[in-house]
C-alpha positions in Angstrom: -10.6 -7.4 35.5 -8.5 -9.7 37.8 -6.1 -12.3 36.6 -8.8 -14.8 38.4 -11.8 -13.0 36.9 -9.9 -13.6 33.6 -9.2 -17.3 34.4 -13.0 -17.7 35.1 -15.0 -16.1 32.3 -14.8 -17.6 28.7 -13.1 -14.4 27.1 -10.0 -14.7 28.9 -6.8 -12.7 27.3 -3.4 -13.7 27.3 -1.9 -11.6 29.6 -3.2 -8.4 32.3 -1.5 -5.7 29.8 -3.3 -7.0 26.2 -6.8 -6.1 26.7 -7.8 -8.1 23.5 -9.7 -11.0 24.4 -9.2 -14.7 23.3 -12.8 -15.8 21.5 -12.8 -19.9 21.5 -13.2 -20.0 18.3 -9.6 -18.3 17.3 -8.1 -21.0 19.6 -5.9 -23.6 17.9 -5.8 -27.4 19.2 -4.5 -27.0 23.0 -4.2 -23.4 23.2 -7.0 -22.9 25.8 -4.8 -25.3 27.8 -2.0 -23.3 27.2 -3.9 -20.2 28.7 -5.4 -21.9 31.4 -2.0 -23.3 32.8 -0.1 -20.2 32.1 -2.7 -18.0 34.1 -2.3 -20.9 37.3 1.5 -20.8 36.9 1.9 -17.2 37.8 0.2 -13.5 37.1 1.5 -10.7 35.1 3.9 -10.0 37.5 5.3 -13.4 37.9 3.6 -14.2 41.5 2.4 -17.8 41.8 -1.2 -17.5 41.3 -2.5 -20.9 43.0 -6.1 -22.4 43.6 -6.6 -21.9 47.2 -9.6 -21.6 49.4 -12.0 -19.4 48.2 -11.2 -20.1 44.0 -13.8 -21.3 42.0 -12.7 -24.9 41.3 -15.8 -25.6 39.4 -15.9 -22.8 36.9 -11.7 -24.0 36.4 -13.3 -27.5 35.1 -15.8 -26.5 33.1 -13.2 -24.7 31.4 -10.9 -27.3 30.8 -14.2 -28.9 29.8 -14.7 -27.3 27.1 -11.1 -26.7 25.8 -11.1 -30.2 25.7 -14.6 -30.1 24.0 -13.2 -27.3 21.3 -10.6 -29.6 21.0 -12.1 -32.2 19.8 -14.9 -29.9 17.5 -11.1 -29.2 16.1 -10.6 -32.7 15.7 -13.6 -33.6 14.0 -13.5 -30.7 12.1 -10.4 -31.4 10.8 -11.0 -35.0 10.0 -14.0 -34.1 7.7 -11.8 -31.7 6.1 -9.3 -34.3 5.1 -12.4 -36.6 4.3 -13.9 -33.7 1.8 -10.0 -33.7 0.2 -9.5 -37.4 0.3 -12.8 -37.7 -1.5 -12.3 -34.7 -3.3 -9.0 -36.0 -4.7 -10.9 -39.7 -5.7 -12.7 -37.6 -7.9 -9.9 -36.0 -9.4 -7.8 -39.0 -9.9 -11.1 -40.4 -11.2 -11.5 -37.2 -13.9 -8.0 -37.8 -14.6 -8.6 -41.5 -16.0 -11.6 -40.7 -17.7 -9.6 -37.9 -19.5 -6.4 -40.6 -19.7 -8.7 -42.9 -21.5 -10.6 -40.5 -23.8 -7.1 -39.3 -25.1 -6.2 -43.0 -25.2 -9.4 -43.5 -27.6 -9.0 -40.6 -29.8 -5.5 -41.1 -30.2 -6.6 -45.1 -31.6 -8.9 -43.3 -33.4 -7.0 -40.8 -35.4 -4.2 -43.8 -35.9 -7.6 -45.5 -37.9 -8.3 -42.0 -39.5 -4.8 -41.6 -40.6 -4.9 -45.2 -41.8 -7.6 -45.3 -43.6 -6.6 -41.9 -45.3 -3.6 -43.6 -46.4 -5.5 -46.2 -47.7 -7.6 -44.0 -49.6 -4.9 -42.4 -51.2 -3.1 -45.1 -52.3 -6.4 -46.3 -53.7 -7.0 -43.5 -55.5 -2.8 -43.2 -56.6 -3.5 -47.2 -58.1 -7.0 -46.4 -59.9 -4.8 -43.2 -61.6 -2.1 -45.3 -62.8 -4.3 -47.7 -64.3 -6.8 -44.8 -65.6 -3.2 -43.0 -67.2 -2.2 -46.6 -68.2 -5.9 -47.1 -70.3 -5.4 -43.2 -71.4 -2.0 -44.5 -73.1 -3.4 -47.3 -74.8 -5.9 -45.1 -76.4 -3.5 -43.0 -77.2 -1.9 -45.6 -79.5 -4.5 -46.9 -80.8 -5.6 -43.3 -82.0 -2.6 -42.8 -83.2 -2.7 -46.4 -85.2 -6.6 -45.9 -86.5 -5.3 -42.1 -87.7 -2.3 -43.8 -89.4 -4.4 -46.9 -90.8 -7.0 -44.1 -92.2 -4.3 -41.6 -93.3 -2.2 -44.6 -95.3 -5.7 -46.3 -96.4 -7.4 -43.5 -97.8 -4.2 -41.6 -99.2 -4.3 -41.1 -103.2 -0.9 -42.4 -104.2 0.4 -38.8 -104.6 0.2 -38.3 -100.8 -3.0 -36.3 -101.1 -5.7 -37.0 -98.7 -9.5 -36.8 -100.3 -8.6 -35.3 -103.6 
């Protein structure tokens, strides 16, 4: 194929010696251009290859036509691309709040567990002093009744019940 054939069908390669054709779909933004201009510059062998008489001028601007047009598909492509991650990381810094905020809650909350735990045990550390304090008393007062029985029922020789 011809350097002109090349320039006029839409799987033009880069040059006469790589035989692998460029798809529009593996183009990035302005390379058709790029191709396009390169192949009107000069052929493989660095001879000017112009658009004279006889060269398909309409065939040359409907391929600029669409390079532009795969161009901008690029564009747009592109652009909902960065919409999908913009939106995509709304929903992140969204998830991240939402996470921020439970944490935020069940650290208040475990501050009021560990609270009222506390309270609890001091609670229960005041109703034990007061429950050893009344065990003490009774205590004594055992010890007084034994003492008031042992000394009131006692025969005077220090036996008990003889």
């Amino acid at each position: 194929m011809s350097m002109t054939a090349d320039i006029l069908t839409p799987n033009w390669g880069i040059d006469a010696a790589d035989p692998t054709p460029i798809r529009s779909s593996s183009f990035e933004h302005g390379t058709a251009l790029k191709v396009a201009s390169s192949h009107l510059d000069g052929d493989a062998f660095g001879s000017p290859v112009g658009l004279g008489p006889g060269r398909d001028w309409a065939r040359l601007i409907d391929l600029v036509q669409n390079a532009a047009r795969h161009s901008r598909d690029l564009e747009a492509r592109a652009q909902e691309q960065e919409l999908r991650v913009q939106e995509l990381l709304q929903r992140v810094r969204e998830d991240i709040r939402r996470a921020a905020e439970q944490v935020r809650v069940a650290e208040t909350r475990a501050r009021e567990a560990q609270a009222q735990a506390e309270a609890s045990i001091q609670s229960a550390e005041e109703r034990m002093r007061a429950a050893e304090a009344r065990a003490s008393t009774a205590e004594e007062w055992l010890v007084r009744v034994q003492n008031a029985i042992v000394t009131g029922f006692a025969d005077p020789a220090g036996k008990i019940g003889a």
